[in-house]
C-alpha positions, 0 to 999 in steps of 0.5 A, a space after each residue: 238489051 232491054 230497058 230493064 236490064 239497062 236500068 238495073 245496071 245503072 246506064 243513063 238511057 236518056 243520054 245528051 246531045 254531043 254539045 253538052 258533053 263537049 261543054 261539061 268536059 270544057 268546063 271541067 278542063 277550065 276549072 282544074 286548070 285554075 285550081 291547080 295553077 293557083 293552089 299549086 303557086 300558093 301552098 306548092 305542089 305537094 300540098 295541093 295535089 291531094 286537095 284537088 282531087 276532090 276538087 276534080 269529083 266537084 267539077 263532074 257536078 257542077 259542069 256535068 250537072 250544073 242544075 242537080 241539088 247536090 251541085 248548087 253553092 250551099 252544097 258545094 261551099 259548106 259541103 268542102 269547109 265542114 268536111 275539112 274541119 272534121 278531117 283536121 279534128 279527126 286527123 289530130 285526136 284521133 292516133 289511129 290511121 284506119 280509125 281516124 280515115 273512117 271516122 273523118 268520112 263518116 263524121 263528114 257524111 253526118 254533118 253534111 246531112 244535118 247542114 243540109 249540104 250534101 256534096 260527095 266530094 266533101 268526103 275526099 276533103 275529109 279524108 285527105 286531112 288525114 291520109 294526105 301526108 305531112 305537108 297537110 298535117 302540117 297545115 292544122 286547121 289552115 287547111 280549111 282555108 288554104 287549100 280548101 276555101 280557095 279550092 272552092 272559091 275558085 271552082 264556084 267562079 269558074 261554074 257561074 262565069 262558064 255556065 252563065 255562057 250558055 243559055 240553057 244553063 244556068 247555075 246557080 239554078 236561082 238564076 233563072 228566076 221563078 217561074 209563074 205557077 199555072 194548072 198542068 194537063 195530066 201527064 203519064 209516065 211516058 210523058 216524062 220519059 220524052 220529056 227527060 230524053 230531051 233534056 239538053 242538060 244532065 238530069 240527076 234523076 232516073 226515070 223510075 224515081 220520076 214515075 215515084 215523084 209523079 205518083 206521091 205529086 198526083 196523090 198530094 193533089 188529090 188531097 187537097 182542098 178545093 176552094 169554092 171560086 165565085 162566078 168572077 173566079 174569086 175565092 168565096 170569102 166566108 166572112 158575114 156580109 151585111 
């Protein structure tokens, strides 16, 4: 099977070594165990079992894809709070079930959008608010901090500690501090092929959408406006001299 067909079906062709897959699901296996210890000790069994399944679709991201936008800690936090607080109101004021499940997931979606805080599994957060049966009805708005808010702190501890234990990730990926900017060959897209095949970590990216991000990248280049540099390597000032 071709590359094409692979890449219209979705399959990662770049696939990582056998450690980091060992490492995502390890860091997966900590963080529920936690989560659902705790939650389970706080809030009981029933109540938190709903919760933590979005809380599962959160461990993918940040263990499976520790470097990805949508996994950092602005996505991740305020990601599962909004969403939880549109799932209660949606839940309260809203009598019909379909309409208040649909609702909660769509309003989530958009304010996740506007928030700039895009996380997938906020979606289950929103929409366990509602169909997560009456224990978590019976919550109200406590719902957003307990189970959600601890839900989340404990996933994000989990992430920083575990992550920061291996040198080639490392999340919260600011951590890795900027690095200094310096003038790049031209690179093809074959380049950036290699480059993603060697990646020691997930890259939420697909080869195609890479080539599209080289392109725009080398036409903005092209755009810009040279600046005159002196024999020294100076920018020219064009202020009057005496």
């Amino acid at each position: 099977m071709n590359n094409r067909w692979l890449s219209l079906i979705g399959l990662e062709i770049t696939p990582n070594n056998h450690v980091e897959k060992f490492v995502s699901g390890l860091g997966g296996f900590v963080a529920i165990a936690a989560i659902v210890g705790i939650t389970s000790w706080w809030v009981g069994h029933d109540a938190a079992m709903p919760v933590v399944a979005s809380m599962g679709a959160s461990a993918v991201l940040l263990f499976a894809v520790p470097h990805g936008q949508l996994s950092q800690p602005w996505p991740l936090v305020a990601g599962h709070l909004l969403s939880a607080i549109v799932g209660v109101t949606c839940a309260r004021y809203i009598s019909h079930p379909v309409v208040a499940a649909g609702a909660a997931v769509g309003l989530a979606v958009t304010l996740m959008y506007y928030a700039r805080c895009i996380h997938p599994p906020g979606g289950a957060t929103a929409l366990v608010a509602v169909i997560g049966g009456p224990a978590l009805r019976d919550l109200g708005y406590a719902y957003v901090l307990v189970p959600v808010a601890v839900n989340v702190a404990i996933i994000l501890m989990c992430a920083i500690a575990f992550n920061c234990c291996f040198p080639w990730r490392r999340y919260p990926t600011g951590l890795s501090g900027p690095r200094p900017a310096r003038s790049l060959p031209h690179l093809t897209n074959e380049d950036w092929a290699y480059a993603l095949s060697q990646t020691e970590s997930m890259v939420d990216i697909s080869e195609e959408d890479l080539t599209k991000l080289h392109i725009l990248a080398l036409s903005h280049s092209s755009r810009r406006p040279t600046i005159p540099k002196t024999p020294a390597g100076q920018p020219r000032s064009n202020a009057s001299r005496p």
